[in-house]
C-alpha positions as CSV (number, residue, x, y, z in Angstrom):
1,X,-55.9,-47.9,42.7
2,X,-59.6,-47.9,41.7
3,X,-60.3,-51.9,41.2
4,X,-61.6,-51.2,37.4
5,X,-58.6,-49.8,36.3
6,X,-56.2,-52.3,38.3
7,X,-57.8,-55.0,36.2
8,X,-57.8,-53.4,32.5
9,X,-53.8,-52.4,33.8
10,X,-53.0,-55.6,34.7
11,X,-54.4,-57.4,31.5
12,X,-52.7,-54.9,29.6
13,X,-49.1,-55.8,31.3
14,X,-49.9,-59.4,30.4
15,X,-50.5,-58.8,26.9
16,X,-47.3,-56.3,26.5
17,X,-45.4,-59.2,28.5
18,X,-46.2,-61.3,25.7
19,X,-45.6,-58.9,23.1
20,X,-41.9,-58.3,24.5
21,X,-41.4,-62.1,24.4
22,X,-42.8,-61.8,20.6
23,X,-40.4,-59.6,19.9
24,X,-37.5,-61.3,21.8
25,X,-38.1,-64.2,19.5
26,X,-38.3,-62.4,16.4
27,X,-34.6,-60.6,17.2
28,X,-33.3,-64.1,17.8
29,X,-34.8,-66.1,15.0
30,X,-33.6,-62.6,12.7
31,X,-36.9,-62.3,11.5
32,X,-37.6,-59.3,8.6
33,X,-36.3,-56.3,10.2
34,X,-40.2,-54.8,9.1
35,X,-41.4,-57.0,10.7
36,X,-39.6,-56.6,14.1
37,X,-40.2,-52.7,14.0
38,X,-43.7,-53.7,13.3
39,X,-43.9,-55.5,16.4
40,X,-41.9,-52.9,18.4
41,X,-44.4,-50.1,17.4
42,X,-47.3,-52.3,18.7
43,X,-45.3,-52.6,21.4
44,X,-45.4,-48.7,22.3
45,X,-48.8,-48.4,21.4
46,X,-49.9,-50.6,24.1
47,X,-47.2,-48.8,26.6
48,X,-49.5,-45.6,25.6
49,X,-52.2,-47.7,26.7
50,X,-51.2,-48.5,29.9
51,X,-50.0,-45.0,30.9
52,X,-53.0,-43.8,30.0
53,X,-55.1,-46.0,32.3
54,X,-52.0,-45.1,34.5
55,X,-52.5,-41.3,34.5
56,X,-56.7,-41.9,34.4
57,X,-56.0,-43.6,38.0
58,X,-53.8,-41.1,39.2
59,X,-56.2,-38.5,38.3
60,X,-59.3,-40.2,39.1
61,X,-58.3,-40.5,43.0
62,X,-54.8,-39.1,44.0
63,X,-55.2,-35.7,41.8
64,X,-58.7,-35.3,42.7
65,X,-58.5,-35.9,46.7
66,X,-55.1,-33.3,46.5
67,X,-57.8,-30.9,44.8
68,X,-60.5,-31.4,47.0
69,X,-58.3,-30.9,50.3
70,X,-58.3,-27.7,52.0
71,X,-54.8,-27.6,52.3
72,X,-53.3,-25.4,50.1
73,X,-50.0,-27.6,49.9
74,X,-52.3,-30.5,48.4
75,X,-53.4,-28.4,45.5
76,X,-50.5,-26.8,44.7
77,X,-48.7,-30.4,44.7
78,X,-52.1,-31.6,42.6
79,X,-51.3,-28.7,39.4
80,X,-47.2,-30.1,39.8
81,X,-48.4,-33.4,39.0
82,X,-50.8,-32.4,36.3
83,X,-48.5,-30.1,34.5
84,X,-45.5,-32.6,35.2
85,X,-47.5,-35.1,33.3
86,X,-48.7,-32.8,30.7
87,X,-44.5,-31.9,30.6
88,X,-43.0,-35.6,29.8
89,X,-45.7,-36.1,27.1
90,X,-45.3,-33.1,25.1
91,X,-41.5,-34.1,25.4
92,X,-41.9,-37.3,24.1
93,X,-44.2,-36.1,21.3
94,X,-41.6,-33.7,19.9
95,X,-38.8,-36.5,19.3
């Protein structure tokens, strides 16, 4: 994993840890239901956020060595990966 992204990752799994604990408390306390999807929502956003430093990694060094290889098997599995990718977010966009 490239070290810049491990970092910026790694801060954003803190940060989501403590929004999970957030909302943890909110549920218990029975806070304003609003209020608890507000904090859900934020929630995703920053999951977004992490896949997409996620999938910038991925393509930034595993994806582009696969490409670069000479053997055919690497770039085939290289455009799998891609389009899975490409697959499970337009998936999730259509819900």
């Amino acid at each position: 994993m490239r070290e810049d992204i491990k970092k910026r990752a790694l801060h954003r799994a803190k940060i989501l840890g403590g929004q999970l604990r957030g909302l943890e408390k909110m549920i218990e306390s029975e806070e304003y239901c609003m209020d608890i999807i507000t904090q859900s929502l934020a929630i995703q956003k920053s999951l977004g956020s992490l896949n997409k430093l996620l999938v910038e990694n991925h393509l930034t060094t595993h994806v582009s060595h696969m490409m670069h290889s000479s053997n055919k098997k690497d770039n085939e599995k290289a455009v799998e990966e891609m389009l899975k990718i490409f697959e499970i977010t337009q998936n999730r966009q259509s819900k």
